[in-house]
N, C-alpha and C positions, 0 to 999 in steps of 0.2 A: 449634611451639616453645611448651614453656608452663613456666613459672619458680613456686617455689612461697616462701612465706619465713616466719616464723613467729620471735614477739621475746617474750619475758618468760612464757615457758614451760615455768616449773621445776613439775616430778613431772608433765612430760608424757611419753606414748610414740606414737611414728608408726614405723610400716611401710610401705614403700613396696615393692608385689610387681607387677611388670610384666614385657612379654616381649619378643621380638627386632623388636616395631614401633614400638620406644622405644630409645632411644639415650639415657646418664645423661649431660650433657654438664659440665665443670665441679665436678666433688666436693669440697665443704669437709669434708676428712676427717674433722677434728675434731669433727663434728659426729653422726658414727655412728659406732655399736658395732657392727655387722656390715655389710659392703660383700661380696656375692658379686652374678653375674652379674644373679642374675633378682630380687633382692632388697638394699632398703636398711632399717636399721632402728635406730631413736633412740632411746636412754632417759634420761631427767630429765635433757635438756640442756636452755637456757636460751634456744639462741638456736638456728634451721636454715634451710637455705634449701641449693636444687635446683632444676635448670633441666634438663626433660627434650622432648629431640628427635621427632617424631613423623617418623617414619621413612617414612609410608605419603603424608604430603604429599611434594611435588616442591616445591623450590623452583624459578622461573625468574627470570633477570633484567631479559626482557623484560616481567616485572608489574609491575617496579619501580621501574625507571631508561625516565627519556624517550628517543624514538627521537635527539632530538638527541645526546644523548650515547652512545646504543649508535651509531650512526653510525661513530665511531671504529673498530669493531672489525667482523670477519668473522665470516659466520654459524659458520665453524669455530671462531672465536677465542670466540665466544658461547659454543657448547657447552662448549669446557673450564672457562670460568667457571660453566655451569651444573652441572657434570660436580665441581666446588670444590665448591660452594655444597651439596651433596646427597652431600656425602662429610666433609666438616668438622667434627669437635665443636666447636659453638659456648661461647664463655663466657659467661655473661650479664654485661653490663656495660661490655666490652671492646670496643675496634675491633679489626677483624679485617682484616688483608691478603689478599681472597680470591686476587686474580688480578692478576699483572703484566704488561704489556706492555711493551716499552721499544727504540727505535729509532734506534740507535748509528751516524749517518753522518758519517763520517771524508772532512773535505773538507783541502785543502792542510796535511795535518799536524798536524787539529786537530780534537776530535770534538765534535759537535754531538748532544743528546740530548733524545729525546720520549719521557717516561715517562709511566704511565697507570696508574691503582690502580682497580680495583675494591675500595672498602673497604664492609665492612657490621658496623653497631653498634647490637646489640640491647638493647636498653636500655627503660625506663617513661617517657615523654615528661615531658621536665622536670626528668628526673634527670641530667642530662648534667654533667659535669665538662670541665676542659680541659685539653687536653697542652701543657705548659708544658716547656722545655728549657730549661736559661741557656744560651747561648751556647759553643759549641765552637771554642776558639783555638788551633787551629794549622791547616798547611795544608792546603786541601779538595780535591778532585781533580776536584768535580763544584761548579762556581756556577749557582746556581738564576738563571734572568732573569727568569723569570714564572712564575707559580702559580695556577692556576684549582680552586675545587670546585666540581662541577656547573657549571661553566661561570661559574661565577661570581668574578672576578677578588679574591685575597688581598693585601694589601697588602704592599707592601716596602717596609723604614726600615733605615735606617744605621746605628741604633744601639737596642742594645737598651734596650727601656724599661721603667720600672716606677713603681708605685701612687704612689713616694714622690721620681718625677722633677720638679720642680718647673720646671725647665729645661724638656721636654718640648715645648711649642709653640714658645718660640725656637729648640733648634737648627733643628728643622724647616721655618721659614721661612727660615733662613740656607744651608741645604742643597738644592742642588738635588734638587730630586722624583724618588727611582727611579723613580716609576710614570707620570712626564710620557708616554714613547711609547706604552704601551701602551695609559694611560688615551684616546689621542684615538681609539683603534680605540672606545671609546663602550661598551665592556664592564662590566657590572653590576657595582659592589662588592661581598664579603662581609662583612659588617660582622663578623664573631667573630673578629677575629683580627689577626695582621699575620706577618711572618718576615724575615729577614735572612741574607742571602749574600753572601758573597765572597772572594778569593782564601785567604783566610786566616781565616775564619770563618762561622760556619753557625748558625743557630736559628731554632723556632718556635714561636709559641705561637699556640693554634689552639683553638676553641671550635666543634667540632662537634656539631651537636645533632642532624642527621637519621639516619636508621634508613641510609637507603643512600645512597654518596659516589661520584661519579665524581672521584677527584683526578690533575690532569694538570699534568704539568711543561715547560715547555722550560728546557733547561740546555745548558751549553758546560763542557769542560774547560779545567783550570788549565794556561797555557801553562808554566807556572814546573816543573813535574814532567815528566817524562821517562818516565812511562807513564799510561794511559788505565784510569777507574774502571767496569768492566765490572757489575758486580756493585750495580742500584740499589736494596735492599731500606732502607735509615734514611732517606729522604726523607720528611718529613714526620708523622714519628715516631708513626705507627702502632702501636698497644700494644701488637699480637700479626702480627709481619711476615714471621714463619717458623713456620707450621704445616701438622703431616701435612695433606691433600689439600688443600694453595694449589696451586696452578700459574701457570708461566708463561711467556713468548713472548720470547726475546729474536731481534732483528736486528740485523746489522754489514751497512752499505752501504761497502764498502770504497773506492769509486772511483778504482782503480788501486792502492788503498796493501797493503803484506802486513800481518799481525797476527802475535803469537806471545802466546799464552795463557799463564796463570800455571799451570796445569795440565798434565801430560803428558798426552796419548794422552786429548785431551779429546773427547767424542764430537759428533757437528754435525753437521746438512745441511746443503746446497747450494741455493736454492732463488730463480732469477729472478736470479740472479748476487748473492744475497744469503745469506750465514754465518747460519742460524738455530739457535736451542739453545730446546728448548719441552721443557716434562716437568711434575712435578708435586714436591712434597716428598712422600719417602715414607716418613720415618723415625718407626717406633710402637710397640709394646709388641709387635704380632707377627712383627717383623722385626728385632727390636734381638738384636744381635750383637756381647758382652763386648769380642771378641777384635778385632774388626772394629771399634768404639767406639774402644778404645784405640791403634790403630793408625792411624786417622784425626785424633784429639788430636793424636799425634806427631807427625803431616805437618803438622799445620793447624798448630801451634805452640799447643795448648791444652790443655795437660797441668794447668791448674787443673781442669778438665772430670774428670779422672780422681778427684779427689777428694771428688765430688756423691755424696751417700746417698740424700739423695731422691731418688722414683723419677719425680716429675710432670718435677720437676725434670733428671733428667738425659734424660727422654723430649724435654726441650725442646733440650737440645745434641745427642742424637742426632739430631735431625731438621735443625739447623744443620748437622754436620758434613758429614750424607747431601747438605745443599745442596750444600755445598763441594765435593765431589765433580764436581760436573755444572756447575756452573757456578762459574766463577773468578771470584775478588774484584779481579782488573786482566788488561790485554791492552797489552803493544807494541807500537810500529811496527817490523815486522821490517828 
């Protein structure tokens, strides 16, 4: 990976001419006068900046996440995160959702959820920002109960807070502690952050600053709704949570109970008496199909999507839709 950038650059010109063991990842268009394959090139612009992929490195993710946390996953489930990671155009700057796991066990009528991100956020140390959400009020289908990055336990508060909360320490001491059970398990804090869940509300704010993220969820479904949220890709509000080659793992342990999917004629294996659905995102400039685009809108109910001229842009709904496709946004108890 190597990132380039250049600021107060007027009557400059740069040419950038490389070949198929470079990948351009991230184009600030505006920034060049000619964009073809093997070639970029800039004239008395002001400001530029490129982040280009070296194609001939491998990434793995066993260089880079402790065995504690690949622990989690199978050496198969390993390779399709490394099989992401080495298929990805990266953004510079962004978290990136490589790889999802997530483990949907439906006990007396109510599903119980372990989700797992592989996120990676390339970035210059120290430049890090934070993902700030306010708060999403209405009702959730999925209540977070505990949040770990890296193993490292995020806080939960009951109310959202802010710079100019004055109040802030008193309700807190008036409130019982979310985090009283978990904390006696003796689990590390992360200090960058905190979030909030429940039946009816959802946010986080979250101050990620490492290059590579193990983020794992336990959650429980809203008894209050009358179907189950299949589909866990906005947990934790990842910047970039649907792109061409992520992949991911989904499991339903049904124990005894049936399902019916929000999709027709949805495709799934069988596997240890367990529903699995695993694939990758595949939707890109070499597969994008007009016809096939707007016909997926319609289904999906995203007929604002037919209105996108940009092209970066609408390459990021076709690759939403292509999800939609393969994996549904909710599942029934039949």
């Amino acid at each position: 990976m190597g990132y380039g950038e250049g600021k107060n650059l007027k009557n400059s010109t740069f040419s950038f001419i490389f070949d198929d063991n470079y990948m351009v990842c991230h184009i600030h268009k505006d920034n060049f006068d000619e964009i073809s394959k093997y070639k970029l090139y800039s004239f008395n612009k002001e400001n530029i900046s490129i982040t280009f992929k070296n194609k001939k490195i491998i990434m793995n993710i066993e260089k880079e996440l402790n065995k504690e946390c690949l622990s989690k996953f199978s050496p198969e489930e390993i390779k399709q995160i490394n099989d992401s990671l080495n298929k990805i155009e990266f953004h510079y700057g962004f978290r990136h959702l490589i790889y999802q796991k997530v483990i949907h066990n439906i006990i007396d009528n109510k599903d119980y959820i372990k989700v797992y991100y592989i996120v990676f956020y390339p970035h210059y140390e120290g430049s890090c920002d934070g993902t700030e959400t306010y708060p999403v009020s209405r009702e959730q289908p999925i209540i977070v109960k505990k949040f770990t990055i890296n193993n490292l336990l995020v806080k939960k508060e009951k109310k959202y807070r802010t710079d100019y909360d004055d109040k802030d320490d008193e309700y807190k001491k008036n409130e019982e502690d979310p985090n009283e059970e978990v904390n006696k398990e003796g689990i590390e804090v992360y200090d960058d952050g905190y979030y909030i869940s429940s039946d009816n509300l959802i946010g986080f704010y979250i101050m990620f600053r490492g290059i590579w993220g193990l983020y794992e969820f336990d959650c429980e479904s809203n008894e209050k709704l009358d179907y189950f949220q299949l589909n866990c890709n906005n947990l934790g509000e990842v910047d970039l949570n649907i792109i061409y080659g992520a992949s991911y793992k989904y499991e339903i342990i049904l124990n005894g109970h049936k399902i019916q999917f929000a999709n027709e004629n949805i495709k799934y294996s069988v596997k240890n008496g367990k529903i699995v659905l695993e694939g990758f995102i595949d939707g890109n400039k070499e597969n994008f199909d007009e016809e096939k685009y707007a016909q997926l809108a319609e289904k999906y109910n995203r007929e604002d999507f037919l209105d996108e001229e940009e092209e970066d842009r609408k390459m990021e709904y076709w690759a939403k839709l292509r999800l939609n496709q393969f994996l549904p946004e909710k599942m029934k108890l039949a």
